[in-house]
C-alpha positions in Angstrom: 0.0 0.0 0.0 1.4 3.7 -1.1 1.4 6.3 2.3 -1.1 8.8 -0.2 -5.0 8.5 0.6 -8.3 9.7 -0.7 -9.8 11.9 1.4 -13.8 12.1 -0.2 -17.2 13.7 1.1 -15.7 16.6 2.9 -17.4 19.4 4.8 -16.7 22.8 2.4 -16.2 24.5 5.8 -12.6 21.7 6.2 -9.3 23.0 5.9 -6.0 21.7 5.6 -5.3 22.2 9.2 -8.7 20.5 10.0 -7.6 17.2 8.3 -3.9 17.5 9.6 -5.6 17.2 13.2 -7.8 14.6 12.1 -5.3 12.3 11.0 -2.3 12.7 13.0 -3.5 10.1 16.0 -2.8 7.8 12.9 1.2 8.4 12.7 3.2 10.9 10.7 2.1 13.3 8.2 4.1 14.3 5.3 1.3 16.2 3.5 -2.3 17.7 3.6 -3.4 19.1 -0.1 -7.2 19.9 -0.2 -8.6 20.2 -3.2 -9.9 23.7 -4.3 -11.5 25.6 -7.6 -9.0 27.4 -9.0 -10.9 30.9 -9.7 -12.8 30.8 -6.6 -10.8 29.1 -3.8 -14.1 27.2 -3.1 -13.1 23.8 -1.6 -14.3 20.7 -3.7 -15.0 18.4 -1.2 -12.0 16.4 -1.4 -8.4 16.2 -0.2 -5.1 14.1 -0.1 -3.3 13.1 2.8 0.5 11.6 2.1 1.0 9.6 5.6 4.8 8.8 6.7 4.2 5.1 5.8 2.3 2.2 4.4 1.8 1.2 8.1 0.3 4.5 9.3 -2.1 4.9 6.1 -3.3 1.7 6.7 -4.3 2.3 10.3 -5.5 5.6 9.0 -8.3 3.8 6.4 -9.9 3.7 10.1 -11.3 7.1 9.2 -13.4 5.6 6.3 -17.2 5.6 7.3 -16.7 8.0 10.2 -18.3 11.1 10.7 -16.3 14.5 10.8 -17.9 17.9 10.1 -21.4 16.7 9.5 -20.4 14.0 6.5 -19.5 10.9 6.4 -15.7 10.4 5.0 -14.9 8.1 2.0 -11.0 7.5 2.8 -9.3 5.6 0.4 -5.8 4.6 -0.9 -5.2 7.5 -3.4 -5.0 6.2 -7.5 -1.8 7.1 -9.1 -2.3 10.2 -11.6 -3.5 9.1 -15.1 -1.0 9.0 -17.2 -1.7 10.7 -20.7 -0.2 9.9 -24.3 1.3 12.3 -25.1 1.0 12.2 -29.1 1.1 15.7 -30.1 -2.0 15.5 -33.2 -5.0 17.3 -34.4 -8.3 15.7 -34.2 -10.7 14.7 -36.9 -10.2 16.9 -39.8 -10.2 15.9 -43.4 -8.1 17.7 -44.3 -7.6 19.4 -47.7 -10.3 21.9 -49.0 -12.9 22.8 -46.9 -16.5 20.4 -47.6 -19.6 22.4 -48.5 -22.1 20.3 -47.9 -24.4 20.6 -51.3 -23.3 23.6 -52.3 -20.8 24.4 -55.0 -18.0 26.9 -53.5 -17.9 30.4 -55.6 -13.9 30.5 -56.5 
């Protein structure tokens, strides 16, 4: 198991310092990132929390189910980052002169 977990079904009124205090009984904590919209600061609801070790995230999944700040957590070990191909292409075109559907083009 990777130290990184899903924190899901956060209060909007949370804060970093919230989830740091939350999760610290569970062992050491390298990181708290919550999640926020990136024009309005507005929290999304969700967070990450990198624990010190395996050992300590998994005694932290104990959070999972619990109730903090009115709503019921979903913790979870975090998914590694999607990786994109990174293929460098247009989409879809034809190509070529431009289609007019029925009509003939005035050159």
């Amino acid at each position: 198991m990777q130290p990184k977990l899903y924190v899901g079904n956060l209060s909007y009124n949370a804060t970093e310092s919230d989830l740091y205090t939350l999760f610290q009984k569970y062992g050491e904590i390298r990181s708290v990132s919550l999640v926020t919209d990136k024009y309005s600061g507005q929290s999304k609801g969700f967070a990450f929390v990198e624990m010190g070790n395996a050992a300590d995230a998994e005694k932290a999944l104990a959070e999972n189910g619990n109730e903090f700040m009115g709503r019921t957590l979903a913790v979870s070990e975090a998914r590694p980052p999607k990786q994109f191909n990174d293929r460098r292409g247009g989409g879809g075109g034809r190509g070529g002169r431009p289609q007019h559907h029925g009509r003939r083009p005035r050159y």
